[in-house]
N, CA, C and O atoms as CSV, one atom per row, in Angstrom:
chain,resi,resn,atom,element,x,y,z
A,1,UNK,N,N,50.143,4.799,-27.326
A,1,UNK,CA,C,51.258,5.438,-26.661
A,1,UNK,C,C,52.536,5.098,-27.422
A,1,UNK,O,O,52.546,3.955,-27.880
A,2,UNK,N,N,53.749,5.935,-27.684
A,2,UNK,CA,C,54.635,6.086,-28.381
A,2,UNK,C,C,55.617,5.029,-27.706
A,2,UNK,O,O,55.492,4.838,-26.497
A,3,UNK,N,N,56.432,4.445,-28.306
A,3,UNK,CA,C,57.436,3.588,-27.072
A,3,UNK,C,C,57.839,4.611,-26.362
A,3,UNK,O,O,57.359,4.710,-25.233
A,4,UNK,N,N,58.706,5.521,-26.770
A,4,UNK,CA,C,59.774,6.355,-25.940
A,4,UNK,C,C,58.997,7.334,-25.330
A,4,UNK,O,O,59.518,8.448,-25.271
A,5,UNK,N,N,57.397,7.148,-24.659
A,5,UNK,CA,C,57.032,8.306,-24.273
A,5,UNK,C,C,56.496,7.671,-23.040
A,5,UNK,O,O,55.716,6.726,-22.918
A,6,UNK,N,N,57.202,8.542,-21.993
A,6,UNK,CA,C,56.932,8.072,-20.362
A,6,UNK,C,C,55.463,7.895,-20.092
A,6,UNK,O,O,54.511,8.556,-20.507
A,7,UNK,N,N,55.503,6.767,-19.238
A,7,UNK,CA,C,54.291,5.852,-19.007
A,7,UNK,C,C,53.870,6.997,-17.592
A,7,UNK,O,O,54.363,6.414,-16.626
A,8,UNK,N,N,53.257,8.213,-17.105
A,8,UNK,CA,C,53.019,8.831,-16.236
A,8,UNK,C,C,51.700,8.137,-15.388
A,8,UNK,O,O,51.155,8.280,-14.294
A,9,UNK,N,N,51.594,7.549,-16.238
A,9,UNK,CA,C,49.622,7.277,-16.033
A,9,UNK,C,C,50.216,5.879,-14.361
A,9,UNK,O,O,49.703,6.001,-13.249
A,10,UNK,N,N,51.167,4.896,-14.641
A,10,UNK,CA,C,51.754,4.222,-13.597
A,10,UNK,C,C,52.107,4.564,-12.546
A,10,UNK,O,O,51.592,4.035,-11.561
A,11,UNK,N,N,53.269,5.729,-12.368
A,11,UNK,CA,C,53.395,6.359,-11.366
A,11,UNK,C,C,52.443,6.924,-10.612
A,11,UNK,O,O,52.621,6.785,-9.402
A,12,UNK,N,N,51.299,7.634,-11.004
A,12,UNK,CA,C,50.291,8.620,-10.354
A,12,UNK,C,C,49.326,7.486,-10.251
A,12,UNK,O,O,48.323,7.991,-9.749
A,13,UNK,N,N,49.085,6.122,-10.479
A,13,UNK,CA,C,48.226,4.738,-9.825
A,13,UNK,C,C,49.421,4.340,-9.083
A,13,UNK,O,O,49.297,3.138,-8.846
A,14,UNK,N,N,50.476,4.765,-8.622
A,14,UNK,CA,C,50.860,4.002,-7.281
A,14,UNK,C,C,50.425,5.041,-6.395
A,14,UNK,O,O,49.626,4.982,-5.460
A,15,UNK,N,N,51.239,6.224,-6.953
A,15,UNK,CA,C,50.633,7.280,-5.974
A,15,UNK,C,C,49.324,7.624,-5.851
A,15,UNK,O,O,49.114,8.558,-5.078
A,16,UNK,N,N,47.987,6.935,-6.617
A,16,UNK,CA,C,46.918,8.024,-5.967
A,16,UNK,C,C,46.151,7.005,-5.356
A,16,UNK,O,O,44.945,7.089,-5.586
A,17,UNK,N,N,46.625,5.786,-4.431
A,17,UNK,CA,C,46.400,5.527,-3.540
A,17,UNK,C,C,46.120,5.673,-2.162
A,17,UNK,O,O,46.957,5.814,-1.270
A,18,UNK,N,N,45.159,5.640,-2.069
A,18,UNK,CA,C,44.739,6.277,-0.148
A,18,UNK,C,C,45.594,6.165,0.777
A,18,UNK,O,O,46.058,6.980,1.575
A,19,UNK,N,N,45.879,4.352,0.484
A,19,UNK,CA,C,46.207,3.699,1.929
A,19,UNK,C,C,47.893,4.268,1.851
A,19,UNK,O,O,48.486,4.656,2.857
A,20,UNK,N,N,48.641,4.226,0.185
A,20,UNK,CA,C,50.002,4.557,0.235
A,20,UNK,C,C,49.821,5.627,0.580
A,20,UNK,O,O,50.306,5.865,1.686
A,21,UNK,N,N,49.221,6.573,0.027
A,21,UNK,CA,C,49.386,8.096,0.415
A,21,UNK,C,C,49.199,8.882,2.060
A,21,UNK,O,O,49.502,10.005,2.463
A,22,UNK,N,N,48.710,7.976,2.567
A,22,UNK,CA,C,49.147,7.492,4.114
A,22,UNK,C,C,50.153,7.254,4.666
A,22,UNK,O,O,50.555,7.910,5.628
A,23,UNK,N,N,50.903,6.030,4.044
A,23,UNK,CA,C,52.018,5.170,4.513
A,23,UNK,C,C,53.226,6.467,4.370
A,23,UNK,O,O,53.955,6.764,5.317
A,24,UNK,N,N,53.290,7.220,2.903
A,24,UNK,CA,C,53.808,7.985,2.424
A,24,UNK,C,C,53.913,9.399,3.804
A,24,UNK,O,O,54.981,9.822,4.248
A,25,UNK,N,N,52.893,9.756,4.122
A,25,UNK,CA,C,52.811,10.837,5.332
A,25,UNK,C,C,53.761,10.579,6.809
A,25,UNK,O,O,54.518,11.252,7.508
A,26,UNK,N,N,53.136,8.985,6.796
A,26,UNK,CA,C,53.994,8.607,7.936
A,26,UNK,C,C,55.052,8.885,7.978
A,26,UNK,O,O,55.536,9.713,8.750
A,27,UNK,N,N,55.906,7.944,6.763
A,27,UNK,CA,C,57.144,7.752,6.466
A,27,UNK,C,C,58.160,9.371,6.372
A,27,UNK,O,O,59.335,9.653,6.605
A,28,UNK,N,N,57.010,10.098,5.927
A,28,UNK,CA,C,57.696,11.650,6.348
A,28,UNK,C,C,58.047,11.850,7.253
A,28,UNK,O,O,59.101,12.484,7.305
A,29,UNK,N,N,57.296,11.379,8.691
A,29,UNK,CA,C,57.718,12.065,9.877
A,29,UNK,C,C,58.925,11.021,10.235
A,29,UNK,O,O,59.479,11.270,11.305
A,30,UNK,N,N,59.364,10.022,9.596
A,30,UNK,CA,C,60.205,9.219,9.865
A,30,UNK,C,C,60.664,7.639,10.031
A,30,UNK,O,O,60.096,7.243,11.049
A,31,UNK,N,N,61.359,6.692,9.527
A,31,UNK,CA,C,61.278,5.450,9.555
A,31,UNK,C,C,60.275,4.481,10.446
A,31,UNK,O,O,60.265,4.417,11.675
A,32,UNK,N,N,59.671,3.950,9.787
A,32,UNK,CA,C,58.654,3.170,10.537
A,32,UNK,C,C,58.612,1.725,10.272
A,32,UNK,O,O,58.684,1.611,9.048
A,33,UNK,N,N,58.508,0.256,10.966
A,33,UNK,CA,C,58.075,-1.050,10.325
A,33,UNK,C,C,57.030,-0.926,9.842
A,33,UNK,O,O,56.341,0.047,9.537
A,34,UNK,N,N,56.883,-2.354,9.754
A,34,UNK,CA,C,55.241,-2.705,8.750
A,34,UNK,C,C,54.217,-2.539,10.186
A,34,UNK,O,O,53.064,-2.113,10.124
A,35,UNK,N,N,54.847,-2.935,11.362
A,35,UNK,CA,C,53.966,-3.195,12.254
A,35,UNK,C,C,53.576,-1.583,13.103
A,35,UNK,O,O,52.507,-1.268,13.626
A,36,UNK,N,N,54.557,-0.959,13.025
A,36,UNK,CA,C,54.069,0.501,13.601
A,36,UNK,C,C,53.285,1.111,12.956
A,36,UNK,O,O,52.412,1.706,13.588
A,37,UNK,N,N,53.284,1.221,11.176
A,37,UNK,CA,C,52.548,1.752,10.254
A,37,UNK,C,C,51.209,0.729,10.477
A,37,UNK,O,O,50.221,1.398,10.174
A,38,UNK,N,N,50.908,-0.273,10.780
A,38,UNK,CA,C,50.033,-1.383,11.028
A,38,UNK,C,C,48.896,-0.512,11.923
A,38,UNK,O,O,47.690,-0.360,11.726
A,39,UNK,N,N,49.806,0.009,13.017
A,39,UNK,CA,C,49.361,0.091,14.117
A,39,UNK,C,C,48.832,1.937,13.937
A,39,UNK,O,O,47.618,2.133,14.000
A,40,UNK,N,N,49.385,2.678,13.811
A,40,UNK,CA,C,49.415,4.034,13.347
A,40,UNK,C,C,48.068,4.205,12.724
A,40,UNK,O,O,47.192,4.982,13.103
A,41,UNK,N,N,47.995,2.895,11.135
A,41,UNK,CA,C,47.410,3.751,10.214
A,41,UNK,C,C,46.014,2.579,10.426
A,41,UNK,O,O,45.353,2.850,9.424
A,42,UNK,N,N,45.394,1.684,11.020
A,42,UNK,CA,C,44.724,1.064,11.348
A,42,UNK,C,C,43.897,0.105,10.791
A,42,UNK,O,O,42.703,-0.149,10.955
A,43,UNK,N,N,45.205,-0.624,9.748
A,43,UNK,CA,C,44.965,-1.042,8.475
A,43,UNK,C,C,45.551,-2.806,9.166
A,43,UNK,O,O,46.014,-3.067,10.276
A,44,UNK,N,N,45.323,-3.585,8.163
A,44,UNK,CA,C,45.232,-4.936,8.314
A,44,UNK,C,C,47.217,-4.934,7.633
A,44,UNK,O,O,47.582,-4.491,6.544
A,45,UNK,N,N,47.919,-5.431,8.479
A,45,UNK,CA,C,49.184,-6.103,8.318
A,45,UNK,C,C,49.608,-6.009,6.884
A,45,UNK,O,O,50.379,-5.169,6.418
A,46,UNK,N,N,48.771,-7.360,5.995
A,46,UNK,CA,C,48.806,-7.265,4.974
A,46,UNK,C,C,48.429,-6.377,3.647
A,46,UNK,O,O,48.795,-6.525,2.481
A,47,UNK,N,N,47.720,-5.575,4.137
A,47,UNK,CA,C,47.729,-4.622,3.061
A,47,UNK,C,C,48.680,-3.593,3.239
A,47,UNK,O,O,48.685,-2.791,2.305
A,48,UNK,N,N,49.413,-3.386,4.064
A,48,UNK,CA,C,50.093,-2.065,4.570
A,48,UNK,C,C,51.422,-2.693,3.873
A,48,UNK,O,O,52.103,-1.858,3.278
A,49,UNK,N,N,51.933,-4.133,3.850
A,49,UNK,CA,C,52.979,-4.977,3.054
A,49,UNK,C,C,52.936,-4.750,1.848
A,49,UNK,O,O,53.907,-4.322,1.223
A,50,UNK,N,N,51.686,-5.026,1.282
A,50,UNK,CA,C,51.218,-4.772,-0.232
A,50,UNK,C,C,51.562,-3.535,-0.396
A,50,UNK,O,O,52.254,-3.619,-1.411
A,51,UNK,N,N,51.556,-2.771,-0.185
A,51,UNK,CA,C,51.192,-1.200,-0.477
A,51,UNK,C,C,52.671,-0.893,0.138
A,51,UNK,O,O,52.671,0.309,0.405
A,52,UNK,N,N,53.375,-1.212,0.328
A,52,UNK,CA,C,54.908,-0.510,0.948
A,52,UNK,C,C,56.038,-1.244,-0.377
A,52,UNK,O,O,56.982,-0.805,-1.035
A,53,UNK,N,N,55.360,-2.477,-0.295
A,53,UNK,CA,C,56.442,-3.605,-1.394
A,53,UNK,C,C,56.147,-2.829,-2.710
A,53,UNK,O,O,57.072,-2.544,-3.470
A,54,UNK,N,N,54.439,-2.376,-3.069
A,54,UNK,CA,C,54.607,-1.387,-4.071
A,54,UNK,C,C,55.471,-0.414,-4.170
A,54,UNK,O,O,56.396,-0.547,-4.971
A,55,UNK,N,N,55.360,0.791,-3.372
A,55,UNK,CA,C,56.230,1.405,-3.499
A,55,UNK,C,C,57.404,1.663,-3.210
A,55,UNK,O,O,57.805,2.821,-3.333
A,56,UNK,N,N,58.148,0.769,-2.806
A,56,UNK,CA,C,59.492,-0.190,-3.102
A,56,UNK,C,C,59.970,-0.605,-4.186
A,56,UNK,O,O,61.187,-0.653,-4.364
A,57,UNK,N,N,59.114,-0.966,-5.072
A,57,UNK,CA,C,59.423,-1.437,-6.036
A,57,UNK,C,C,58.820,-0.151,-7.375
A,57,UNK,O,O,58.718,-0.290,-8.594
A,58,UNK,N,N,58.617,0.656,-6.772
A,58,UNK,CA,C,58.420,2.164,-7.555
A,58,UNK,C,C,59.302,3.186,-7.102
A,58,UNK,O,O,59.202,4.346,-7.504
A,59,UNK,N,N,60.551,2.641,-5.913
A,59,UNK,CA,C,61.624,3.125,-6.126
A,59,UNK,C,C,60.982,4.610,-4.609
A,59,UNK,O,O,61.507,5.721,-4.679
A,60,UNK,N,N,60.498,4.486,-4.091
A,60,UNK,CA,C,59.946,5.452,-3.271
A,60,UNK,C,C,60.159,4.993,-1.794
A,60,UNK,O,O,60.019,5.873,-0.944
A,61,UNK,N,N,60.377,4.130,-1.505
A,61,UNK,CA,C,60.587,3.915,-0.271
A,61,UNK,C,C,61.957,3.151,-0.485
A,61,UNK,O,O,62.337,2.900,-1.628
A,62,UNK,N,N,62.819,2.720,0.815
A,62,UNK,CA,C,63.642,2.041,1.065
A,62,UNK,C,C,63.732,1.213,2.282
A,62,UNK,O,O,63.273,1.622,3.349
A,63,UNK,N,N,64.294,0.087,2.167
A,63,UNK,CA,C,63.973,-0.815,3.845
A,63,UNK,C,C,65.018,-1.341,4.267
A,63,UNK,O,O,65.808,-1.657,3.377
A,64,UNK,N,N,65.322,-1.556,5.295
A,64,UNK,CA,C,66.721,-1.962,6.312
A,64,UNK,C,C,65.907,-2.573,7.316
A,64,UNK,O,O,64.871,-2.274,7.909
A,65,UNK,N,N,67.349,-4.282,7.311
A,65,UNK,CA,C,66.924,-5.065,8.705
A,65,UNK,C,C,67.556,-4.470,9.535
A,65,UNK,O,O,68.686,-3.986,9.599
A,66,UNK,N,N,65.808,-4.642,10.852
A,66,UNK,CA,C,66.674,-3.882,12.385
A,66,UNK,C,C,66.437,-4.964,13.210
A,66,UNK,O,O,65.357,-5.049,13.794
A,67,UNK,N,N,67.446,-5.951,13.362
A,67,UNK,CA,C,67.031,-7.210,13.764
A,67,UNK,C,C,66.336,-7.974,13.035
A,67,UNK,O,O,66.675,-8.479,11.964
A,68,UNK,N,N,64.892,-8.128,13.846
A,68,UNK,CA,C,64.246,-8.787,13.380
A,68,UNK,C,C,63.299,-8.624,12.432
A,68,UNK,O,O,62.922,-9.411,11.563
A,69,UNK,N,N,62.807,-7.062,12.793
A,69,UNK,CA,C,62.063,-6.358,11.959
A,69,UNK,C,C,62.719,-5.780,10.449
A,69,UNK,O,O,63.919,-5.860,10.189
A,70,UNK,N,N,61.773,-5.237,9.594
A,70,UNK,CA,C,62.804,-4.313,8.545
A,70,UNK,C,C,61.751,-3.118,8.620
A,70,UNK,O,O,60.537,-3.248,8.462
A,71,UNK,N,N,62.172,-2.383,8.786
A,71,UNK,CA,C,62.196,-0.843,8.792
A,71,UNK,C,C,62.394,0.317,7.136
A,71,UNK,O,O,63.333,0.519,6.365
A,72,UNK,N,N,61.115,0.772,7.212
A,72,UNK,CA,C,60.802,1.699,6.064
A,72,UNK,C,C,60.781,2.838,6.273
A,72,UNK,O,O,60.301,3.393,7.262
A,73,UNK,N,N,61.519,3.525,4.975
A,73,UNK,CA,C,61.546,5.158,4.969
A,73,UNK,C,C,61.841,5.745,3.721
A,73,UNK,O,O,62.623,5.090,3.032
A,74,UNK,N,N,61.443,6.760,3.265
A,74,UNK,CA,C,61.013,7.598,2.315
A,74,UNK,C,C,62.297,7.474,1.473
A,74,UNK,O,O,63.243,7.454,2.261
A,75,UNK,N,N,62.772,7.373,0.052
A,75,UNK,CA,C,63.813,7.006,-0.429
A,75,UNK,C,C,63.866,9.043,-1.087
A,75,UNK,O,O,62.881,9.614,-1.555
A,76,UNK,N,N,65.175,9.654,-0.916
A,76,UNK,CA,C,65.377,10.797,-1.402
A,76,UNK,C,C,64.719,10.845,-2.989
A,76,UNK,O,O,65.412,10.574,-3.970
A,77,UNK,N,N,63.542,11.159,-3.067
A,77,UNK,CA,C,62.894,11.389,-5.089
A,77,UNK,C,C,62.174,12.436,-4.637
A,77,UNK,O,O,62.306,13.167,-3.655
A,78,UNK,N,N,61.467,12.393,-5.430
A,78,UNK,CA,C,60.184,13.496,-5.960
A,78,UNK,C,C,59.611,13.709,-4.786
A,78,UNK,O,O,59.413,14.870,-4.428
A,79,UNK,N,N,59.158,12.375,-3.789
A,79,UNK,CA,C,58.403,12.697,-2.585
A,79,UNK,C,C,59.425,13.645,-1.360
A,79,UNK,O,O,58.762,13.933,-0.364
A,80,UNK,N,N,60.729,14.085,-1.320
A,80,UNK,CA,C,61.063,14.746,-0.691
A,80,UNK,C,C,62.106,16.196,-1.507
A,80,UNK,O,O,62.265,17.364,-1.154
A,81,UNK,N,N,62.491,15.625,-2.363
A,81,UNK,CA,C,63.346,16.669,-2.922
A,81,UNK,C,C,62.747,18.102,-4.088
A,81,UNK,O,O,63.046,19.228,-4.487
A,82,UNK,N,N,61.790,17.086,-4.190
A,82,UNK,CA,C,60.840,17.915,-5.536
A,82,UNK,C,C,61.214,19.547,-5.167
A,82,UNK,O,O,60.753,20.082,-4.159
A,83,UNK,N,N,62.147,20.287,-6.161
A,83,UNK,CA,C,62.153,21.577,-5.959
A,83,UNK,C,C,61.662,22.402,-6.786
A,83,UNK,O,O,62.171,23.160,-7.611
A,84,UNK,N,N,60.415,22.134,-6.422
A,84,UNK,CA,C,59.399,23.213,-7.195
A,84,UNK,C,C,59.187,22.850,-8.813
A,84,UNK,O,O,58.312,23.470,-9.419
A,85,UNK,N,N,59.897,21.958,-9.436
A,85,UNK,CA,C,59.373,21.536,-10.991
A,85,UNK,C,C,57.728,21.292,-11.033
A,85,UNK,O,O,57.083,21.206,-9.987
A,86,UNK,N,N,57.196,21.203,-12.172
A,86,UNK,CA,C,55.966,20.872,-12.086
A,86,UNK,C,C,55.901,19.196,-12.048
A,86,UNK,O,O,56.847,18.454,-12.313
A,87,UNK,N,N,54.681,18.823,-11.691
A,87,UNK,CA,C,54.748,17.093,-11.234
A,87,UNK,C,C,55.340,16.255,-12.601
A,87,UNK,O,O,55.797,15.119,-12.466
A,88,UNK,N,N,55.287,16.903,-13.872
A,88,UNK,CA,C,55.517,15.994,-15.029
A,88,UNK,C,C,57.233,16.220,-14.813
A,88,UNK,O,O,58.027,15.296,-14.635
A,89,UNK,N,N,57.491,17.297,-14.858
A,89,UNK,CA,C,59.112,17.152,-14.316
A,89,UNK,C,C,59.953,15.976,-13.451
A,89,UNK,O,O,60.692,15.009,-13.640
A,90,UNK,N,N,59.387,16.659,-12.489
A,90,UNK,CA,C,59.507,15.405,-11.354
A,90,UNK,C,C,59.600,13.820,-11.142
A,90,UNK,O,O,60.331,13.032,-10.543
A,91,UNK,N,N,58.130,13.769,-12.197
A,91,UNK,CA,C,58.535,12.690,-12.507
A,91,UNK,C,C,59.502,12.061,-13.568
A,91,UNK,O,O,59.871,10.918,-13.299
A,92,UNK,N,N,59.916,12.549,-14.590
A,92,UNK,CA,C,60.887,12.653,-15.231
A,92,UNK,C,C,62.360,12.376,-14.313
A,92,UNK,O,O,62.997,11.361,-14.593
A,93,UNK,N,N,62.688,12.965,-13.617
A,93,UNK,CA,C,63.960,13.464,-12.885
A,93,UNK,C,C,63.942,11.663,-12.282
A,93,UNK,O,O,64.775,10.758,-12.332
A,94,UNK,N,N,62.629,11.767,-11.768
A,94,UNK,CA,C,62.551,10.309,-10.860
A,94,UNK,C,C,62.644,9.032,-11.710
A,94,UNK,O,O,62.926,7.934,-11.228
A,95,UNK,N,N,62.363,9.275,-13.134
A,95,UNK,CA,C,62.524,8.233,-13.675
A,95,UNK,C,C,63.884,7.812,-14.146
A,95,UNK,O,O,64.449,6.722,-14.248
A,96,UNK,N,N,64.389,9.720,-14.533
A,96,UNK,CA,C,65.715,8.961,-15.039
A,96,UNK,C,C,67.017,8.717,-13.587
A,96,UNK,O,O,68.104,8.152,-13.709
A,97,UNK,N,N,66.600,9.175,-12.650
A,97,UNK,CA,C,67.260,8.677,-11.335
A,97,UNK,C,C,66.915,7.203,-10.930
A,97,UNK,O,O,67.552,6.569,-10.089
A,98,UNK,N,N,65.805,6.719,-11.641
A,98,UNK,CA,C,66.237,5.443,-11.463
A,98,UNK,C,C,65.736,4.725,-12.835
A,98,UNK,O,O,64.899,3.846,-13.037
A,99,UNK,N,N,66.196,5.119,-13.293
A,99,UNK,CA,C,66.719,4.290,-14.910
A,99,UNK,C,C,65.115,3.395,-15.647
A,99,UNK,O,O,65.142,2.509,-16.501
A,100,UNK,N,N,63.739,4.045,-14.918
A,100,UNK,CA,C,62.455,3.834,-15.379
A,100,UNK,C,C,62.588,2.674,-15.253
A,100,UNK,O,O,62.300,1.933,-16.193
A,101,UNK,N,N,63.291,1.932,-13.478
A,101,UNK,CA,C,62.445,0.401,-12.889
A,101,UNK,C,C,61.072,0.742,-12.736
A,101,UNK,O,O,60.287,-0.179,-12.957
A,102,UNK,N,N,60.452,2.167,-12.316
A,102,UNK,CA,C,59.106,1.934,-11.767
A,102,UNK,C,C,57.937,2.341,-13.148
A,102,UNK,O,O,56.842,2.903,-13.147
A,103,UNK,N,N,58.607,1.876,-14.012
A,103,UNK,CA,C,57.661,1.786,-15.090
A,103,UNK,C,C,57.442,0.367,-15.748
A,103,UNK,O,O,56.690,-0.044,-16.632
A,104,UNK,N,N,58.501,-0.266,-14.875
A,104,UNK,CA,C,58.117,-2.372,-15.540
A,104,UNK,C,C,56.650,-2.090,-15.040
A,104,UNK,O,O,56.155,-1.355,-14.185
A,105,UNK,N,N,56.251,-2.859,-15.811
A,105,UNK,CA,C,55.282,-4.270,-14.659
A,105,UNK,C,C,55.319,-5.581,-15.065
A,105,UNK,O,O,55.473,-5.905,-16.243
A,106,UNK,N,N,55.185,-6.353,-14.157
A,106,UNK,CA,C,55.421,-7.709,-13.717
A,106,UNK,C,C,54.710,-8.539,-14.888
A,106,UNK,O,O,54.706,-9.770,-14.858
């Protein structure tokens, strides 16, 4: 792979996850905790953490303390705005909207 040539293959392994691509549906119909999505999607606590902190850190979700809890919801990219580009677009747009954080890895 070329340096300067977008890593696509990363993005579409966060996204072609089951359990995110779930979390992802939810989060459409509207802000949810870890514990409602817990409860909703009938998954164990901790993996629903794993899988949200992913895509958090792929720039797709966003979280706010509500009290005690913190509360997740769909961050304006590709998963809501996508206007009709094809997916390699998209992701493009999403990368350079956020300056290709969700192409590190750790």
């Amino acid at each position: 792979m070329k340096a300067d040539s977008t890593p696509y293959h990363l993005c579409l392994d966060v996204l072609g996850n089951p359990l995110r691509i779930e979390i992802i549906k939810e989060l459409k119909k509207g802000p949810k905790s870890v514990g409602e999505l817990t409860k909703v999607l009938g998954e164990e606590q901790s993996k629903v953490s794993h899988s949200l902190a992913t895509l958090k850190k792929c720039c797709f979700v966003d979280s706010n303390r509500d009290g005690k809890k913190i509360v997740y919801s769909l961050r304006e990219t590709l998963l809501q705005n996508n206007k009709g580009e094809d997916l390699f677009e998209a992701l493009e747009i999403h990368a350079k909207e956020h300056k290709g954080k969700c192409w590190r890895r750790d």
